[in-house]
Backbone as a chain_set.jsonl record, in Angstrom:
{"seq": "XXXXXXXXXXXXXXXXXXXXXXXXXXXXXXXXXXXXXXXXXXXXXXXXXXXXXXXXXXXXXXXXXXXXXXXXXXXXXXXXXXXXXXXXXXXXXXXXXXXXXXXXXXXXXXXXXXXXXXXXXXXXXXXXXXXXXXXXXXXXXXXXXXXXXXXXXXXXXXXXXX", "coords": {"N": [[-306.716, -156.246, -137.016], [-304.02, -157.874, -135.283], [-302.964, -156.832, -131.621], [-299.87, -157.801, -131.733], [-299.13, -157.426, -134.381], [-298.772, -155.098, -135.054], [-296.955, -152.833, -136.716], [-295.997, -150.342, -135.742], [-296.263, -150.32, -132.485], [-294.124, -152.417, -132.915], [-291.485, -150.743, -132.974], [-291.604, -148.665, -131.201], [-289.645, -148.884, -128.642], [-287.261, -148.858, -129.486], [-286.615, -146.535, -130.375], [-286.302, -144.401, -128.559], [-283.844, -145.882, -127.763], [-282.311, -145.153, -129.996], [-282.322, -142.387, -129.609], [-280.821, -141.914, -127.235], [-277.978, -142.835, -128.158], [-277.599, -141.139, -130.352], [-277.292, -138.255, -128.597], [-275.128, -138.761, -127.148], [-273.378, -139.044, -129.149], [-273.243, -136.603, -130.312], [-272.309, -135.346, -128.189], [-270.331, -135.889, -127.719], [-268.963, -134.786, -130.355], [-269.456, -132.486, -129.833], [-267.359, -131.777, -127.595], [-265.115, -133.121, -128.821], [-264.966, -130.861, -130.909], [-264.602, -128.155, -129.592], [-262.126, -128.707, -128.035], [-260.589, -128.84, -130.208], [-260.547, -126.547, -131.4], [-259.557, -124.712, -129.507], [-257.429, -125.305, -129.093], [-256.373, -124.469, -131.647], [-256.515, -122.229, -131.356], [-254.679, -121.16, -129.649], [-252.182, -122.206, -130.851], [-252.507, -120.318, -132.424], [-251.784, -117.92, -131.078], [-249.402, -118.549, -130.626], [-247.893, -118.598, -132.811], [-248.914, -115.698, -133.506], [-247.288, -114.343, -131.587], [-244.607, -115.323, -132.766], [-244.368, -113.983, -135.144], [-244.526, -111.071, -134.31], [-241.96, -111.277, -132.838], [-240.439, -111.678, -135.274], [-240.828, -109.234, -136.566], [-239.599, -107.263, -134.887], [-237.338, -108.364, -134.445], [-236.513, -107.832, -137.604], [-236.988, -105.105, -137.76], [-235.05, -103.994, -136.782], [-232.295, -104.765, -138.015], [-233.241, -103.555, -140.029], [-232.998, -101.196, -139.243], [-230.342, -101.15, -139.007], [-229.217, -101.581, -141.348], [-229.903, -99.425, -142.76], [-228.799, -96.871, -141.9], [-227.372, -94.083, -141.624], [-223.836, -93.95, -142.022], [-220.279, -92.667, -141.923], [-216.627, -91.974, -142.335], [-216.494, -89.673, -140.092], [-218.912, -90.135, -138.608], [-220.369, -92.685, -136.056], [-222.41, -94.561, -136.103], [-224.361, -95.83, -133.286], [-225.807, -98.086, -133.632], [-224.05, -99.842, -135.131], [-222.01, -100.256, -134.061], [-218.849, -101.988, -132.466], [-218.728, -104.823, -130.916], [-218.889, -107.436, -128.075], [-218.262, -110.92, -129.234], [-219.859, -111.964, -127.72], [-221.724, -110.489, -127.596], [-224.056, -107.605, -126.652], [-227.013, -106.311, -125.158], [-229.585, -104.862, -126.211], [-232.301, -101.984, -126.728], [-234.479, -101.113, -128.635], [-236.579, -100.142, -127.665], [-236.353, -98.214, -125.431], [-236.628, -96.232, -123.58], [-236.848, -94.269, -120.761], [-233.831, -93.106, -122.905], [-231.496, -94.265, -121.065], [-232.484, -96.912, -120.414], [-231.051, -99.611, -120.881], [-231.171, -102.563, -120.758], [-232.026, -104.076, -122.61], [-234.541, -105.284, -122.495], [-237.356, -106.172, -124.446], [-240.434, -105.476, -125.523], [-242.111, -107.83, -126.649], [-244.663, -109.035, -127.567], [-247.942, -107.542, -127.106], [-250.952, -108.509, -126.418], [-254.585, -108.616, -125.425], [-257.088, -109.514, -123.875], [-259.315, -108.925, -122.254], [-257.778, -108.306, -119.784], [-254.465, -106.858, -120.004], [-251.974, -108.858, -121.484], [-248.64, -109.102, -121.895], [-245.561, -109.88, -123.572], [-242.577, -110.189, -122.662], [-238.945, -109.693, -123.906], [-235.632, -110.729, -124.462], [-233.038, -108.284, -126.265], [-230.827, -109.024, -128.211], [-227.606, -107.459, -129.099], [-225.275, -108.175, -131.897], [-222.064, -107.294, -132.998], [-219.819, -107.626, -135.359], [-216.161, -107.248, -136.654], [-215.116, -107.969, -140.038], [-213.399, -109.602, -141.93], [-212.127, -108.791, -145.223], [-210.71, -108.691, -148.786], [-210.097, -106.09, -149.749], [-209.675, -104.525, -147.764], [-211.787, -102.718, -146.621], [-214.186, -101.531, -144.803], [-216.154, -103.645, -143.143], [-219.06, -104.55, -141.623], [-220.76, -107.407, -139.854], [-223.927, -107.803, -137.993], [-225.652, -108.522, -136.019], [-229.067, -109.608, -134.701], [-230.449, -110.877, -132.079], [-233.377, -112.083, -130.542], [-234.722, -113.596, -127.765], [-237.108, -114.939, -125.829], [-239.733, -116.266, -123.541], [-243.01, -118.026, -124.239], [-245.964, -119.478, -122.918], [-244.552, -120.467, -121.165], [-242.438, -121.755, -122.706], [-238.886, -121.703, -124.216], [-238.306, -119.046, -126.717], [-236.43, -118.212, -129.625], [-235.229, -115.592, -132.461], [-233.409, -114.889, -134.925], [-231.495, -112.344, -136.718], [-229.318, -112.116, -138.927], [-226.762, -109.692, -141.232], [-224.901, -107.996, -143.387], [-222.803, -105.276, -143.51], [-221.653, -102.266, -145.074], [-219.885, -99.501, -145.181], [-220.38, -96.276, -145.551], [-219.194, -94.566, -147.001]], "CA": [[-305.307, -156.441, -136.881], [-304.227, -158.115, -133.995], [-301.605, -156.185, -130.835], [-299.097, -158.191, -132.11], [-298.244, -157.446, -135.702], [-298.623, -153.91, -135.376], [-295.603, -151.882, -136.987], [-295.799, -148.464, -134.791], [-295.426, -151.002, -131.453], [-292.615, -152.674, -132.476], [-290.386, -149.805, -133.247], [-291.646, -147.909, -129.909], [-288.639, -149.3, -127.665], [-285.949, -148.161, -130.019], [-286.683, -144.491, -130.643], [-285.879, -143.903, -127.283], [-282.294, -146.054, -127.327], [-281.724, -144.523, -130.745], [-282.08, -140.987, -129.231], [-279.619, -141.564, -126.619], [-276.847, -142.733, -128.838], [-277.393, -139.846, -130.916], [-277.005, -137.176, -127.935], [-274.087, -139.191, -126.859], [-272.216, -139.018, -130.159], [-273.383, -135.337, -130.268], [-271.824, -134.578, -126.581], [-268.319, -136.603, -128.514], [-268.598, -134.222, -131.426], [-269.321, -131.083, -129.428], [-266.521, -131.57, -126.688], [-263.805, -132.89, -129.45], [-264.859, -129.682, -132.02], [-264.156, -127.403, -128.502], [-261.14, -129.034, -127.909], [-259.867, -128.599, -131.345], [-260.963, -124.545, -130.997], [-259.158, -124.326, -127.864], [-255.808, -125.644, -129.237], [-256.169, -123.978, -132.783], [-256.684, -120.606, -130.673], [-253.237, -121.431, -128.466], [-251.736, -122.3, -131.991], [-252.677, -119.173, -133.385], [-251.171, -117.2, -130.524], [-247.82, -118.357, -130.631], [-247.454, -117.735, -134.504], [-248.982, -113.86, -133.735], [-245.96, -113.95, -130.68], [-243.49, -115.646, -133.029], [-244.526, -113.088, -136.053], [-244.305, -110.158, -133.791], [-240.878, -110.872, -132.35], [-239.219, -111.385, -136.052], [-241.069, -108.036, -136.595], [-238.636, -106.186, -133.999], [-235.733, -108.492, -135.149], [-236.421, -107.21, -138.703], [-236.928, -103.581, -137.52], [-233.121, -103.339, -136.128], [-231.778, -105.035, -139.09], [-233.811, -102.432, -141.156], [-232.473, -99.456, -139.249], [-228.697, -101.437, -138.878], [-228.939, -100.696, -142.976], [-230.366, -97.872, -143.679], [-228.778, -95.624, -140.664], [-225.864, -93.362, -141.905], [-222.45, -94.639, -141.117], [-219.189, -92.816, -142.656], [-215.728, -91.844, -141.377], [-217.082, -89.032, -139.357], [-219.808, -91.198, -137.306], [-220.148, -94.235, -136.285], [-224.51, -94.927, -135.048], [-224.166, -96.664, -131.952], [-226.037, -99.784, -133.508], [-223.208, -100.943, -135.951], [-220.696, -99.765, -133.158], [-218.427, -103.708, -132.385], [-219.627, -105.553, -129.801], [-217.639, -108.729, -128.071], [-218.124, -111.85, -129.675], [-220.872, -112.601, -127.359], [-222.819, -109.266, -128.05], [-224.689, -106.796, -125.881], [-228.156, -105.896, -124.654], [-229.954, -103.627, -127.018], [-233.441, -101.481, -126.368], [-234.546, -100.243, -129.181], [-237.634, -99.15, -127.375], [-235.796, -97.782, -124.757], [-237.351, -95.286, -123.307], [-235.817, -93.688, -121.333], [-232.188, -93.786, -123.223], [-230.479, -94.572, -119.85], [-232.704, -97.856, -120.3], [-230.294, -100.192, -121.738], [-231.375, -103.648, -120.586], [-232.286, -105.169, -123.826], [-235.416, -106.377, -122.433], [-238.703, -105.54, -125.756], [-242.011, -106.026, -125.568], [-242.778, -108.892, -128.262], [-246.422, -108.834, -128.035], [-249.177, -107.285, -126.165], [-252.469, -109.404, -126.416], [-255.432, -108.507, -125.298], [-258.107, -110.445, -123.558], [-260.183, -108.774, -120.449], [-256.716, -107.973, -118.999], [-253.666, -106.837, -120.674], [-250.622, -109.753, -121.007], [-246.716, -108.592, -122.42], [-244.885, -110.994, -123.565], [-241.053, -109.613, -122.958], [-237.707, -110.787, -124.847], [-234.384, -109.825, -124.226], [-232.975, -108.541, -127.587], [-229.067, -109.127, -128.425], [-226.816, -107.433, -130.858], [-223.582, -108.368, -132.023], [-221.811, -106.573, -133.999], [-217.889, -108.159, -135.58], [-215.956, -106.654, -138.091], [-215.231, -108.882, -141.572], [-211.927, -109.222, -142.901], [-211.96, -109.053, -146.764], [-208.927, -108.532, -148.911], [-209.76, -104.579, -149.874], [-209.643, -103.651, -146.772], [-213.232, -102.202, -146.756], [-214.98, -101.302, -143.553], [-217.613, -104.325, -143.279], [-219.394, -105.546, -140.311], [-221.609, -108.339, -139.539], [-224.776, -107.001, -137.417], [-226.553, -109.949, -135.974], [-229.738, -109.609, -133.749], [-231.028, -112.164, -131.563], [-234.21, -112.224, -129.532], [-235.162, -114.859, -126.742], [-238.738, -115.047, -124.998], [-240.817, -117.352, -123.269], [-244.105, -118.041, -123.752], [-246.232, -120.75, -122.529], [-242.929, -121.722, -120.581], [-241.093, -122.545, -123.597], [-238.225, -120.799, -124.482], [-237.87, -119.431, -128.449], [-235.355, -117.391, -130.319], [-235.37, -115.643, -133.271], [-231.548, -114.322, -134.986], [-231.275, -112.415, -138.028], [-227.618, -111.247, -139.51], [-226.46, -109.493, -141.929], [-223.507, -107.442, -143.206], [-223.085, -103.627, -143.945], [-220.612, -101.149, -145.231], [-219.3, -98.104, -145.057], [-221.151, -95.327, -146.722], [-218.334, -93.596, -147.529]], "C": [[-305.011, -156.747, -135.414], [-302.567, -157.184, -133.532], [-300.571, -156.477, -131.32], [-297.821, -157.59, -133.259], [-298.895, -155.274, -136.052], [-297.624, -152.895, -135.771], [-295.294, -150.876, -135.972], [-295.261, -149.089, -133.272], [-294.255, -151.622, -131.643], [-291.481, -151.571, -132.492], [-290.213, -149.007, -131.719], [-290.11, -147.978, -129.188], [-287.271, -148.437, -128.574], [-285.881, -146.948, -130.468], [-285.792, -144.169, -129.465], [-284.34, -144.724, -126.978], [-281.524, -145.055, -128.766], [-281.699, -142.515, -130.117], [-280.575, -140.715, -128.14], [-277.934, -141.66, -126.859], [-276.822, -141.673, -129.788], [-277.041, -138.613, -129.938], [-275.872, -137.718, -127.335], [-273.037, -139.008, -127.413], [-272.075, -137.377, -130.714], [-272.558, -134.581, -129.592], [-270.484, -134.835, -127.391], [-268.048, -135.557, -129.396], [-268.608, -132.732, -130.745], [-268.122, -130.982, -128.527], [-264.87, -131.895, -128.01], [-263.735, -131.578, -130.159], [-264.055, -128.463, -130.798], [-262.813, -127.573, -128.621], [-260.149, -128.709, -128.886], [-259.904, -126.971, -131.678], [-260.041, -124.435, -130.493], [-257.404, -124.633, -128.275], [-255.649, -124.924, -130.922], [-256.036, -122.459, -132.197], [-255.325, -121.206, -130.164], [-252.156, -121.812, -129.763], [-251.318, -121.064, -132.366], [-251.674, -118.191, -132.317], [-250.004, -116.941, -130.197], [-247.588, -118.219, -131.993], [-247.885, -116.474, -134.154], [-247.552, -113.567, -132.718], [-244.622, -114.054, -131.718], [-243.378, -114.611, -134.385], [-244.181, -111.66, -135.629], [-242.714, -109.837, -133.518], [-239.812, -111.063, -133.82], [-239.652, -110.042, -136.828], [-239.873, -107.048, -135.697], [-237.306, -107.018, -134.279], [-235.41, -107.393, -136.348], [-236.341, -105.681, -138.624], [-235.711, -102.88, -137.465], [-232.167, -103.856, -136.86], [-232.049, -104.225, -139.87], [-232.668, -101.325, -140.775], [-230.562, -99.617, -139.767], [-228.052, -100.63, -140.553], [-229.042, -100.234, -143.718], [-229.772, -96.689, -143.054], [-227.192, -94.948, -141.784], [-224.662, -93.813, -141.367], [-220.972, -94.122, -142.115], [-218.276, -92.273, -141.444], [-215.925, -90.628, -140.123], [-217.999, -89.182, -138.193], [-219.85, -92.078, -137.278], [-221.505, -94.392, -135.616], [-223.794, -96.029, -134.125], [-225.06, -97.814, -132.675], [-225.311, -100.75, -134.549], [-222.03, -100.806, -135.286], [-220.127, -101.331, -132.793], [-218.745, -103.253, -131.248], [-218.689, -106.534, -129.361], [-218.332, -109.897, -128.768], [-219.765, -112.332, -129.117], [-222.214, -111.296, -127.271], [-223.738, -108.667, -126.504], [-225.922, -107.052, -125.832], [-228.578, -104.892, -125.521], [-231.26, -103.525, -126.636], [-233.423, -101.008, -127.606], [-236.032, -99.884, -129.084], [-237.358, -98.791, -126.022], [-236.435, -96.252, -124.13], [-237.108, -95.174, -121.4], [-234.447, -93.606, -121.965], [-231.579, -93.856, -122.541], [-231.112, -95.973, -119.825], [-232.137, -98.716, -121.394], [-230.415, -101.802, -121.068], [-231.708, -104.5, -121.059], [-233.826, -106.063, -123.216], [-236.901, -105.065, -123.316], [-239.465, -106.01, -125.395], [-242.354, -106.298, -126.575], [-243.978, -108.892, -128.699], [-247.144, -108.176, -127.194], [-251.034, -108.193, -126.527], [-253.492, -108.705, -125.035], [-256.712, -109.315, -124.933], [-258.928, -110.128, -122.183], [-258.581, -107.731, -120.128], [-255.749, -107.763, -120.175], [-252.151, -107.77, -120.474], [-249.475, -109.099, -122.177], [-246.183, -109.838, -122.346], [-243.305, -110.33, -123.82], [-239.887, -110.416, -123.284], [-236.792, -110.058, -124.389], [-233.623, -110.249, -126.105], [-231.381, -108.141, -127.307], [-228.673, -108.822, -129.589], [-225.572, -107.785, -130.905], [-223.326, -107.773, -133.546], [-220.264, -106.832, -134.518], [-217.582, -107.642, -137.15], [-215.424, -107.851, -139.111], [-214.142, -108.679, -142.379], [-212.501, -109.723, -144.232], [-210.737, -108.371, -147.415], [-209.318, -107.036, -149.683], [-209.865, -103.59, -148.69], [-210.699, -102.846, -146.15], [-213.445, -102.471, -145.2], [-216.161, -101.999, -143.477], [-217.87, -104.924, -141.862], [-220.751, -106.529, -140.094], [-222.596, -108.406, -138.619], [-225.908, -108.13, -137.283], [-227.598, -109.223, -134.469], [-230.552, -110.765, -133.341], [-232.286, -111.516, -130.643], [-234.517, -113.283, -129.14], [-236.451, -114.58, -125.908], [-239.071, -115.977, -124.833], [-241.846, -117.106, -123.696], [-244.791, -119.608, -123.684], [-245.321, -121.499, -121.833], [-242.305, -122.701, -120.98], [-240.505, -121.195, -124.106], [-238.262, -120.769, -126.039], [-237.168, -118.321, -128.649], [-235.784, -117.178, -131.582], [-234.358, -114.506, -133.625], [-232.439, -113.965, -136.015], [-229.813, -111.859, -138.168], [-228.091, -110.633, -140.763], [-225.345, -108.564, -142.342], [-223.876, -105.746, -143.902], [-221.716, -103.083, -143.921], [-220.451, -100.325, -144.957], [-220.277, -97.158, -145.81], [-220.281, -94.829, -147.537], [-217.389, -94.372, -148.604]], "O": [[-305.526, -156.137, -134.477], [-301.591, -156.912, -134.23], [-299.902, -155.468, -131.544], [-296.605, -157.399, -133.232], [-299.242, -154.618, -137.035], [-297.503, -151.985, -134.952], [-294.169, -150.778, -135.483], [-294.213, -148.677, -132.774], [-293.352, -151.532, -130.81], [-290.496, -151.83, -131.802], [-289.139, -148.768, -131.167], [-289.445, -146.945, -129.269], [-286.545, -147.546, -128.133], [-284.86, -146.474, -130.965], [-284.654, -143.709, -129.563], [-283.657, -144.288, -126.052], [-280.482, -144.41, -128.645], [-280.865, -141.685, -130.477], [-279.698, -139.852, -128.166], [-277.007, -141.082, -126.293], [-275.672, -141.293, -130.008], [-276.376, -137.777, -130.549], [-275.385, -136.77, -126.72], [-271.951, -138.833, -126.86], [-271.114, -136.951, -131.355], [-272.082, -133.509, -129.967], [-269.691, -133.924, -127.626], [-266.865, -135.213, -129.382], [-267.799, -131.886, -131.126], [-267.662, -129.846, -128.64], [-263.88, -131.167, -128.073], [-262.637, -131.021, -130.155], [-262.993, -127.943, -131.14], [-262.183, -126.724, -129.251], [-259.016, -128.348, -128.568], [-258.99, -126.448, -132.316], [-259.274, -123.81, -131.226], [-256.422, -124.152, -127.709], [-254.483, -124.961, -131.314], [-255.352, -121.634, -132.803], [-255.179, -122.2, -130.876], [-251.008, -121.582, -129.383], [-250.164, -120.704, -132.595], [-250.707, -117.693, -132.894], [-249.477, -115.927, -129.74], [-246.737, -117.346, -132.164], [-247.014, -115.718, -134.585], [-246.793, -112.654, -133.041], [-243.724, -113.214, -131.67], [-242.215, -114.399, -134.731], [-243.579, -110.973, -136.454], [-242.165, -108.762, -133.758], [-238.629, -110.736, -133.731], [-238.892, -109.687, -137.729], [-239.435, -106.041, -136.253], [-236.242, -106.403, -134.341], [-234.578, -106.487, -136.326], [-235.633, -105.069, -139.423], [-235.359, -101.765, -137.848], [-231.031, -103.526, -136.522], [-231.136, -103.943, -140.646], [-231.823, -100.778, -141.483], [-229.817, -98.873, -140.405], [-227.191, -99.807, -140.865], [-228.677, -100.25, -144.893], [-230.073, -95.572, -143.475], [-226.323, -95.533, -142.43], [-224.583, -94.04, -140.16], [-220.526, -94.922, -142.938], [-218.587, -92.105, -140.265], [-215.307, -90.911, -139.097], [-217.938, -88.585, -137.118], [-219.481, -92.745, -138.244], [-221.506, -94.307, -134.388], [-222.885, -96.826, -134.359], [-224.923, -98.81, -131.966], [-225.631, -101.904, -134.837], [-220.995, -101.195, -135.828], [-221.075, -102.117, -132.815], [-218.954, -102.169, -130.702], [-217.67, -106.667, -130.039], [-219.502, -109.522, -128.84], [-220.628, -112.872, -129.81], [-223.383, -111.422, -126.906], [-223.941, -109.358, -125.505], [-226.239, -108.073, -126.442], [-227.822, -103.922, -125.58], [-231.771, -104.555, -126.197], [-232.389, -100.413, -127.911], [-236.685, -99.447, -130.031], [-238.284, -99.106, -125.275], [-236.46, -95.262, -124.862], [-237.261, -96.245, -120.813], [-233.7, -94.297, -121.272], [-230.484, -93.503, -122.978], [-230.37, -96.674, -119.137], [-232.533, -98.672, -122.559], [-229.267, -102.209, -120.887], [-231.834, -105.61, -120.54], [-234.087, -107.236, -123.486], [-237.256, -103.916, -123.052], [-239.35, -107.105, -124.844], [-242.819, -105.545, -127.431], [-244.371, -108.788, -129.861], [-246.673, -108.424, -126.084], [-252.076, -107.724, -126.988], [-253.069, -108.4, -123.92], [-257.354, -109.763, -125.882], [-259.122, -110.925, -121.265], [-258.538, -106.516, -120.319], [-255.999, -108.315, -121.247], [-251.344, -107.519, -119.579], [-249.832, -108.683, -123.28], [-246.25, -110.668, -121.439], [-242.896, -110.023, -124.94], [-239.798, -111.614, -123.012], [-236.957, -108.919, -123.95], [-233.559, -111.256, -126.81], [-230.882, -107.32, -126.538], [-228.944, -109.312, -130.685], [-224.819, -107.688, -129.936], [-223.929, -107.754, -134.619], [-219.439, -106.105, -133.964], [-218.213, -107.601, -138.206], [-215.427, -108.913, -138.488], [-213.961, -107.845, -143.267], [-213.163, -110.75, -144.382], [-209.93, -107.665, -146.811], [-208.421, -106.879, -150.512], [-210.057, -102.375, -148.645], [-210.423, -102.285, -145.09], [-212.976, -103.403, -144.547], [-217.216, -101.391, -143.658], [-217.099, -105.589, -141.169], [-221.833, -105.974, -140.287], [-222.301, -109.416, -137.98], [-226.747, -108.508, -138.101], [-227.136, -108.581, -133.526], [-231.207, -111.478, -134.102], [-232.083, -110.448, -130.066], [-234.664, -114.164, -129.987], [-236.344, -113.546, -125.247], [-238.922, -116.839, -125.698], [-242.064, -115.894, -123.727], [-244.333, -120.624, -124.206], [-245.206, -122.724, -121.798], [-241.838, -123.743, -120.519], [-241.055, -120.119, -124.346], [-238.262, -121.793, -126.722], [-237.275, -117.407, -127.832], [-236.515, -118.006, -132.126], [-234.294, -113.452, -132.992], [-233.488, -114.506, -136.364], [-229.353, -111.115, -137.302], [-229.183, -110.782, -141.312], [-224.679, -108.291, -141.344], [-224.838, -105.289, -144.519], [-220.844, -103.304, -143.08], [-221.161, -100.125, -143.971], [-220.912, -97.615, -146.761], [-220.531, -94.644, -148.728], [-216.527, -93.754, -149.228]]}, "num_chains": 1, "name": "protein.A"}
């Protein structure tokens, strides 16, 4: 058989270009899959922030209507409010801390990061035609993270016990 028409030499040359387009398209697939990690993680962390903070909305809507309220007391969190609503803590600690600013999340990573909100209640009373003692008990929270601002309201209305 002559040098020429040998199969195994001709192929020689292209092993070696086919290898480098394969570790090329390798390096493409390993740096986009990263990339797509890296933003599915940063995804994920503002849904656990944005899950957390309608967790402490929902909490102060819970207590707003389950707390006792007849002509005898009135709970300071269905107490009216102005129009444009107060500052509420309801992890206040101590109760002279009334600055409405919650801790939405705590995350965890090496170091400990807080992500804080300032939480707003409003509280307006509800004309209806029996005269009934109803009020409208709206909580708002506002937080950054990532240095975007987000909100998250809930309302709802509550009676009298009595």
């Amino acid at each position: 058989m002559k040098p020429s028409q040998n199969p195994l030499r001709q192929t020689d040359g292209i092993a070696l270009v086919e290898i480098l387009v394969a570790l090329v398209l390798l390096t493409v697939m390993i740096v986009s899959s990263t990339q797509a990690l890296v933003q599915t993680n940063r995804q994920s962390a503002g849904q656990r922030t944005m899950t957390a903070a309608r967790g402490v909305v929902q909490r102060n809507i819970d207590t707003a209507l389950t707390v006792a309220w007849n002509f005898a007391s009135e709970p300071a969190i269905i107490a009216l409010t102005s129009a444009t609503g107060t500052p509420y803590d309801d992890d206040a600690a101590p109760a002279s801390n009334t600055d409405g600013v919650v801790q939405v999340a705590v995350m965890e990573d090496g170091t400990t990061a807080t992500v804080p909100g300032i939480l707003t209640r409003t509280v307006t009373a509800v004309a209806n035609p029996d005269g009934a003692q109803v009020r409208r008990v709206t909580f708002r929270l506002t937080y950054d993270y990532l240095s975007r601002p987000y909100a998250v309201q809930m309302s709802t209305l509550r009676a009298i016990d009595d």
